[in-house]
C-alpha positions as a LaTeX table, in Angstrom:
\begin{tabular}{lrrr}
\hline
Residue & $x$ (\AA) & $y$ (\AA) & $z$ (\AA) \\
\hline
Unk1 & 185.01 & 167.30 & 136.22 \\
Unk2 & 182.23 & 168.71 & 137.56 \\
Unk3 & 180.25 & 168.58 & 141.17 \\
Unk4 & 178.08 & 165.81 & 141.64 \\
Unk5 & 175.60 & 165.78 & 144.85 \\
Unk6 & 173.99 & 168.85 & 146.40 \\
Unk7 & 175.68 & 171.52 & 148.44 \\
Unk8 & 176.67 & 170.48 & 151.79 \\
Unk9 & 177.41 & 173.61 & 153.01 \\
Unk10 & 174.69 & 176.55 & 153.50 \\
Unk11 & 175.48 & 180.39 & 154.43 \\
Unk12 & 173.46 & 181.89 & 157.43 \\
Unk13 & 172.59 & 185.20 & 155.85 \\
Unk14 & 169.53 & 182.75 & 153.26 \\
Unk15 & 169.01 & 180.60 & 156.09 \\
Unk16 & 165.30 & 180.28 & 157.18 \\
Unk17 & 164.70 & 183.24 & 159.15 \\
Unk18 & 163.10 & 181.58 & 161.93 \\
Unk19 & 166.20 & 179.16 & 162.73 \\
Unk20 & 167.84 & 180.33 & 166.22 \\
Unk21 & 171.25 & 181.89 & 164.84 \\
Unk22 & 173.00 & 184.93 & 164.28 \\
Unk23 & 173.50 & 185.63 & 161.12 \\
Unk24 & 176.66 & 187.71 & 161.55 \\
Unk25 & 178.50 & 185.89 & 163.72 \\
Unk26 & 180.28 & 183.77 & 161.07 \\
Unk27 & 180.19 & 182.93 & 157.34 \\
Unk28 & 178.59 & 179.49 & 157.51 \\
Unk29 & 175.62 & 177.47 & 159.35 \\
Unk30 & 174.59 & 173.87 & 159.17 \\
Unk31 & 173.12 & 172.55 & 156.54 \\
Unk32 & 170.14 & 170.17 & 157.14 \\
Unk33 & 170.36 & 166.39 & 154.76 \\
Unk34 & 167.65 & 165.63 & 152.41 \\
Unk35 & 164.51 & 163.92 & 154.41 \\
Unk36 & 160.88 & 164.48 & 155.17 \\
Unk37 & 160.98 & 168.35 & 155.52 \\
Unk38 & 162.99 & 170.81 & 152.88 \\
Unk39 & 164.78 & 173.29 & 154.50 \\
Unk40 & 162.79 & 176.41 & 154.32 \\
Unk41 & 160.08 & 174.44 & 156.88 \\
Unk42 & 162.59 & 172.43 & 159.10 \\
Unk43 & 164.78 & 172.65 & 161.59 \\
Unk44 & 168.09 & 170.49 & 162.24 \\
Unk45 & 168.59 & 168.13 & 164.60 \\
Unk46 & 171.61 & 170.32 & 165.55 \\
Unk47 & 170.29 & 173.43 & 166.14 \\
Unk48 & 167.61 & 172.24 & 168.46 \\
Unk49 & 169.78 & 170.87 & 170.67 \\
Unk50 & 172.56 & 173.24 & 170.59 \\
Unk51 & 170.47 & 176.49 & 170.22 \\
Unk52 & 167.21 & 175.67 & 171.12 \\
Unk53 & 167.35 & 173.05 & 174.20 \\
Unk54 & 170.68 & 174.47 & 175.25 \\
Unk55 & 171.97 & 170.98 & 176.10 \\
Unk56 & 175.33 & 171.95 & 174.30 \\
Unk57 & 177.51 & 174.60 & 173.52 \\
Unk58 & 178.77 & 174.11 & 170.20 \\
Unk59 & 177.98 & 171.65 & 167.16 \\
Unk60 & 180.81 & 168.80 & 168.18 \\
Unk61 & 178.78 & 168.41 & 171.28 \\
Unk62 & 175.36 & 168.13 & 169.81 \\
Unk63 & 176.67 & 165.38 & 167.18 \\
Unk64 & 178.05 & 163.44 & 170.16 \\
Unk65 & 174.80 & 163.62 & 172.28 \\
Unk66 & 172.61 & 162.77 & 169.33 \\
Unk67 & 175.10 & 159.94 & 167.96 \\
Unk68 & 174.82 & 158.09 & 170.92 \\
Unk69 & 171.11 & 157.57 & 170.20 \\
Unk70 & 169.70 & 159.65 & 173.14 \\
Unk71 & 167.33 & 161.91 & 170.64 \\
Unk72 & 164.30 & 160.15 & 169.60 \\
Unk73 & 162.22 & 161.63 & 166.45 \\
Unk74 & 158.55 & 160.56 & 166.10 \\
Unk75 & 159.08 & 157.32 & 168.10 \\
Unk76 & 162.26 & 156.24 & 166.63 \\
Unk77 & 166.02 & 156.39 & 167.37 \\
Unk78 & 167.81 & 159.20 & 165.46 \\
Unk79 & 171.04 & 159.34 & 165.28 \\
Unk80 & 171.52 & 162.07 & 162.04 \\
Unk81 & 172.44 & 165.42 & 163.81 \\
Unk82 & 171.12 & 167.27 & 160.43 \\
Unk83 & 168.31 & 165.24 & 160.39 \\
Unk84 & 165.31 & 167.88 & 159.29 \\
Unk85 & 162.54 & 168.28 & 161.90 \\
Unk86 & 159.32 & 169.63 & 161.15 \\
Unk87 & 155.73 & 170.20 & 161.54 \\
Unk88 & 154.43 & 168.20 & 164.14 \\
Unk89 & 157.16 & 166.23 & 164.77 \\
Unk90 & 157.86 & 164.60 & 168.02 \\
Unk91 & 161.06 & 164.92 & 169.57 \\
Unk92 & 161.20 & 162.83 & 172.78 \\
Unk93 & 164.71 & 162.92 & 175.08 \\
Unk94 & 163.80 & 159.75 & 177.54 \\
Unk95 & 167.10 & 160.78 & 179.93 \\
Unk96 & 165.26 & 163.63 & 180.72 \\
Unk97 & 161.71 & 162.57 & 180.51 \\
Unk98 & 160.80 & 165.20 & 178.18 \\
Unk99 & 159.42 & 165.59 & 174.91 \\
Unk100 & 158.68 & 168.48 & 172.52 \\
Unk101 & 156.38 & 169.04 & 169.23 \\
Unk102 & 157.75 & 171.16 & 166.43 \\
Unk103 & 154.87 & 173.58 & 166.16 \\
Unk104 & 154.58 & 176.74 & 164.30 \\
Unk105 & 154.59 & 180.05 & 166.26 \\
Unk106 & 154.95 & 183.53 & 164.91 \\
Unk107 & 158.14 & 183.79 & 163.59 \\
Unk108 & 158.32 & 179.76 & 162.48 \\
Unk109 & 158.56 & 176.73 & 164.15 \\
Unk110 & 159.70 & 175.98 & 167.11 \\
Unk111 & 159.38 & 172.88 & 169.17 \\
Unk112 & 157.00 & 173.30 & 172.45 \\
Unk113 & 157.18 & 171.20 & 175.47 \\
Unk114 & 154.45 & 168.15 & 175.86 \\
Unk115 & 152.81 & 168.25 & 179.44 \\
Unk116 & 150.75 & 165.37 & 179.21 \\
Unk117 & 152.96 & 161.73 & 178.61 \\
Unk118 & 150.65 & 160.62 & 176.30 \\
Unk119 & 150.38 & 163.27 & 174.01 \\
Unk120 & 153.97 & 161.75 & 173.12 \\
Unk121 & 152.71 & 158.90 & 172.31 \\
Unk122 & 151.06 & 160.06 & 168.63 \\
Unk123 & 151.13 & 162.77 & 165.87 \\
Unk124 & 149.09 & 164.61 & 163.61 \\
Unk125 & 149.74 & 164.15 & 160.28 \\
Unk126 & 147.41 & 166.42 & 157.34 \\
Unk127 & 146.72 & 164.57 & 154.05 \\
Unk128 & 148.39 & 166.06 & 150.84 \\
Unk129 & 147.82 & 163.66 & 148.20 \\
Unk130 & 145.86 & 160.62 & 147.52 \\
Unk131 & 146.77 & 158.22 & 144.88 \\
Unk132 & 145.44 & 154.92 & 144.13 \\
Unk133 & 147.68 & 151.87 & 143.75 \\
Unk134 & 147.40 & 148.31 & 142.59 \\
Unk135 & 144.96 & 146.42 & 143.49 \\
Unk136 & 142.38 & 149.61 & 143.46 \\
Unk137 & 143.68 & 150.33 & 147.19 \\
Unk138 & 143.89 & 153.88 & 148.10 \\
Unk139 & 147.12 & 155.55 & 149.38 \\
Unk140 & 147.49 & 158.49 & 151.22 \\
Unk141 & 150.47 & 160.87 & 151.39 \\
Unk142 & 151.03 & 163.15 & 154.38 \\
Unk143 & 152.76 & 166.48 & 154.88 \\
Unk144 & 155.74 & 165.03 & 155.89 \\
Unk145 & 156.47 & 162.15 & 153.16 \\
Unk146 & 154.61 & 159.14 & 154.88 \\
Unk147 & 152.13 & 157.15 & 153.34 \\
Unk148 & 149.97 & 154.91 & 154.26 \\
Unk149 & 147.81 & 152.34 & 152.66 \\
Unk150 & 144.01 & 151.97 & 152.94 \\
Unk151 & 142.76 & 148.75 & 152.20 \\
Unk152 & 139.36 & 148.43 & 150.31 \\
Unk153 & 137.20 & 145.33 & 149.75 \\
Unk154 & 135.61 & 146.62 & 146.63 \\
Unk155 & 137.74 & 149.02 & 144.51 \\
Unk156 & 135.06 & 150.48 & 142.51 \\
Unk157 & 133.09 & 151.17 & 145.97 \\
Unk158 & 135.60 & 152.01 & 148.39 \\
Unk159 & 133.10 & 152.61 & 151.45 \\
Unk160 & 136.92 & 152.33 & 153.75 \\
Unk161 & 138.02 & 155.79 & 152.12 \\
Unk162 & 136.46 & 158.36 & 153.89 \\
Unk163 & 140.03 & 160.07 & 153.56 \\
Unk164 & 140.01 & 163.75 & 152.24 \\
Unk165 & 143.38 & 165.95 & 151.48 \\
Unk166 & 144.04 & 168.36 & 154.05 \\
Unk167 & 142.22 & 166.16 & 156.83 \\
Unk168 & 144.41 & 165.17 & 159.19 \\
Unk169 & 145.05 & 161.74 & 160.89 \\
Unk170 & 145.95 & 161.11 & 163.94 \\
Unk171 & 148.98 & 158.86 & 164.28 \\
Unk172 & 150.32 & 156.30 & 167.16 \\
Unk173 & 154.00 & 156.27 & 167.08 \\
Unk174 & 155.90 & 154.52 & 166.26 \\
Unk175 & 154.03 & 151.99 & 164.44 \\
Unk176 & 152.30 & 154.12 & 162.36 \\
Unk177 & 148.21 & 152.70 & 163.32 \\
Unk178 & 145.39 & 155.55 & 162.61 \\
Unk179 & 143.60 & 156.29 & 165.98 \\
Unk180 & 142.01 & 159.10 & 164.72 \\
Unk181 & 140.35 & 160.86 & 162.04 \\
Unk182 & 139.82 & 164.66 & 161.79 \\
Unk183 & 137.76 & 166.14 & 159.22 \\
Unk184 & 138.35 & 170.13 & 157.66 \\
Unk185 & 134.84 & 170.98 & 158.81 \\
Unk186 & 133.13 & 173.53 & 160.16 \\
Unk187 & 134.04 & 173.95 & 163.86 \\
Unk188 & 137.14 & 172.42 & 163.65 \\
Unk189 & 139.86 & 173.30 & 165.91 \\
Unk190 & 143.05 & 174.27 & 163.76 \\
Unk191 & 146.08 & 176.12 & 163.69 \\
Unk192 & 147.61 & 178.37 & 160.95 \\
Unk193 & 151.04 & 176.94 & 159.93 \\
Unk194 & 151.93 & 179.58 & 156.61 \\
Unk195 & 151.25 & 183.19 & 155.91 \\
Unk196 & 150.60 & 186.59 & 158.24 \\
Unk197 & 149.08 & 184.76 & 160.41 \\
Unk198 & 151.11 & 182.15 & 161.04 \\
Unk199 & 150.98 & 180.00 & 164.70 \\
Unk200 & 147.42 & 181.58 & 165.27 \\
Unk201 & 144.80 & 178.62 & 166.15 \\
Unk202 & 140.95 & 178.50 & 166.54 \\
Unk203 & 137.99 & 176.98 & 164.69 \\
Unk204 & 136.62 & 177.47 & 162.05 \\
Unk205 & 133.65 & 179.30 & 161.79 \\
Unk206 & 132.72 & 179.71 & 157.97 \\
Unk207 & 133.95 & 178.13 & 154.42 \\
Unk208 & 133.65 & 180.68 & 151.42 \\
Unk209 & 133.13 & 178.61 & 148.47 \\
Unk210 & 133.22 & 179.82 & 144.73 \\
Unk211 & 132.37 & 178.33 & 141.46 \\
Unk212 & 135.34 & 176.67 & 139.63 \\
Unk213 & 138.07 & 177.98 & 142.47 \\
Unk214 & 140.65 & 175.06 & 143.76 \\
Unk215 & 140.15 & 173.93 & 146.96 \\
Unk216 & 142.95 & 174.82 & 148.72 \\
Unk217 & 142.68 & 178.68 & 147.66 \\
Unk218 & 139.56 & 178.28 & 149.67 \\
Unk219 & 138.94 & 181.56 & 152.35 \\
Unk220 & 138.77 & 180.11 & 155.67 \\
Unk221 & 137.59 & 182.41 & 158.56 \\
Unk222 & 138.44 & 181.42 & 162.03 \\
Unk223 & 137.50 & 182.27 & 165.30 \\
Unk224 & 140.46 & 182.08 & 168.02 \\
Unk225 & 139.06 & 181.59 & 172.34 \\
Unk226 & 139.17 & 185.46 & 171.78 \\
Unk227 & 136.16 & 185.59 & 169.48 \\
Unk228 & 139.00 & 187.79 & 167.30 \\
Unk229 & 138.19 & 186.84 & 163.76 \\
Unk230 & 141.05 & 186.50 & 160.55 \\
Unk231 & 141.17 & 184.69 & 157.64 \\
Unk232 & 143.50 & 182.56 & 155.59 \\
Unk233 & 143.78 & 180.07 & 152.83 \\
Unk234 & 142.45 & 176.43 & 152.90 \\
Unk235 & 146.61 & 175.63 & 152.10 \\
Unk236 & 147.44 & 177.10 & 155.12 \\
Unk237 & 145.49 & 176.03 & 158.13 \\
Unk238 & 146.32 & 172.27 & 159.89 \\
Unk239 & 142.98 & 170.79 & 162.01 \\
Unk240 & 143.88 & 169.62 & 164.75 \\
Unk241 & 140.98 & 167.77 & 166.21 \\
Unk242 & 137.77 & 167.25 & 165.98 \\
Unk243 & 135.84 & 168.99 & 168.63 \\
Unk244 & 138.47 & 169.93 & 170.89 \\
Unk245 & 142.44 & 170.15 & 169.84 \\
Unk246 & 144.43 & 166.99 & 170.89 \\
Unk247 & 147.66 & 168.83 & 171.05 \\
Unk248 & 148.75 & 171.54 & 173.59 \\
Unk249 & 148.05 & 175.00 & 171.82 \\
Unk250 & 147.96 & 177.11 & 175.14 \\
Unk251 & 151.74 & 177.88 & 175.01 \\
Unk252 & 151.72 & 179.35 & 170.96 \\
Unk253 & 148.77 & 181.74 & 171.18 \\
\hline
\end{tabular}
């Protein structure tokens, strides 16, 4: 009879190359579950505690600490120690009074401490997808599997969707209520989360756009406090604000 289910096991030598291990110090690693992130963009639960926090020394002591619900994920109780973090996540540890966002730096992601308290308090989510459901109302799909549903009076006029993909929205946690709305524009401040450039941030100082090219293939040139200059793809950069960033960036430059 044959397998049924995915793998639970995963070998460290393919493992992301940004996760925190060493990949020939044994055979085997963890193996992050099925959930908002897929595993070449996350990081487990596990690994950011053990290996990344330091708060324990080996995996039976990370389950234990997470099991007994003192690791909080974007506002709720999470008690999955292979639970897959990722982008823009916020992992809050109230014993300590600390919280961290999973942000990307040069060699991945990696979660970065929150100095303000109420930067806790939300997260940025970047719109993938928009689909339109019954009732002519408007859904939106974020980067990391949420959706949310915009209401419209008139569903041949929706003036209430002023929603683009790759905008981002500005989430309160946990309850999920927009507070903010950031718009891929011109002057925006945002951060590079893919590609050679990758955990770079700026704004965005000019929009190349060519007849009958997709929009996310788009060459984006951005402008970092520097005044250094380098360009990506449209699929690769996250805004994260409008005028001003609303997230601590000072730490990943």
């Amino acid at each position: 009879m044959g397998r049924k289910g995915g793998k639970k096991h995963l070998k460290r030598k393919p493992a992301p190359k940004f996760w925190p291990i060493h990949r020939k110090e044994g055979v085997f690693t963890v193996r992050p579950k099925p959930g908002p992130h897929p595993i070449s963009r996350c990081l487990p639960l596990t690994l950011i505690v053990r290996d990344i926090l330091g708060l324990a020394k080996t995996r039976r002591e990370a389950k234990k600490i997470i099991s007994q619900g003192k690791i909080w994920v974007d506002g709720h109780v999470q008690k999955e120690d292979l639970f897959p973090t990722g982008l823009m996540d916020v992992i809050s540890i109230h014993d300590m009074e600390k919280a961290y966002r999973v942000i990307p730096s040069q060699k991945g992601l990696t979660p970065y401490t929150i100095g303000k308290k109420e930067e806790a308090g939300f997260k940025l989510c970047r719109i993938e997808n928009k689909t339109t459901v019954k009732g002519g109302y408007t859904q939106l799909n974020f980067h990391d599997g949420r959706n949310v549903l915009i209401r419209v009076k008139d569903a041949d006029h929706p003036e209430e969707d002023v929603f683009q993909t790759l905008d981002t929205l500005k989430i309160h946690l946990p309850d999920q209520k927009i507070v903010g709305h950031f718009k891929l524009i011109k002057g925006a401040p945002v951060i590079i989360i893919d590609g050679k450039n990758i955990g770079k941030s700026g704004k965005i100082v000019d929009i190349e756009k060519r007849p009958s090219q997709k929009r996310r293939s788009t060459l984006v040139t951005i402008e970092d406090s520097n005044s250094n200059r380098f360009q990506t793809t449209m699929e690769y950069i996250f805004v994260v604000g409008d005028k001003q960033p609303h997230i601590s960036l000072t730490e990943v430059n």
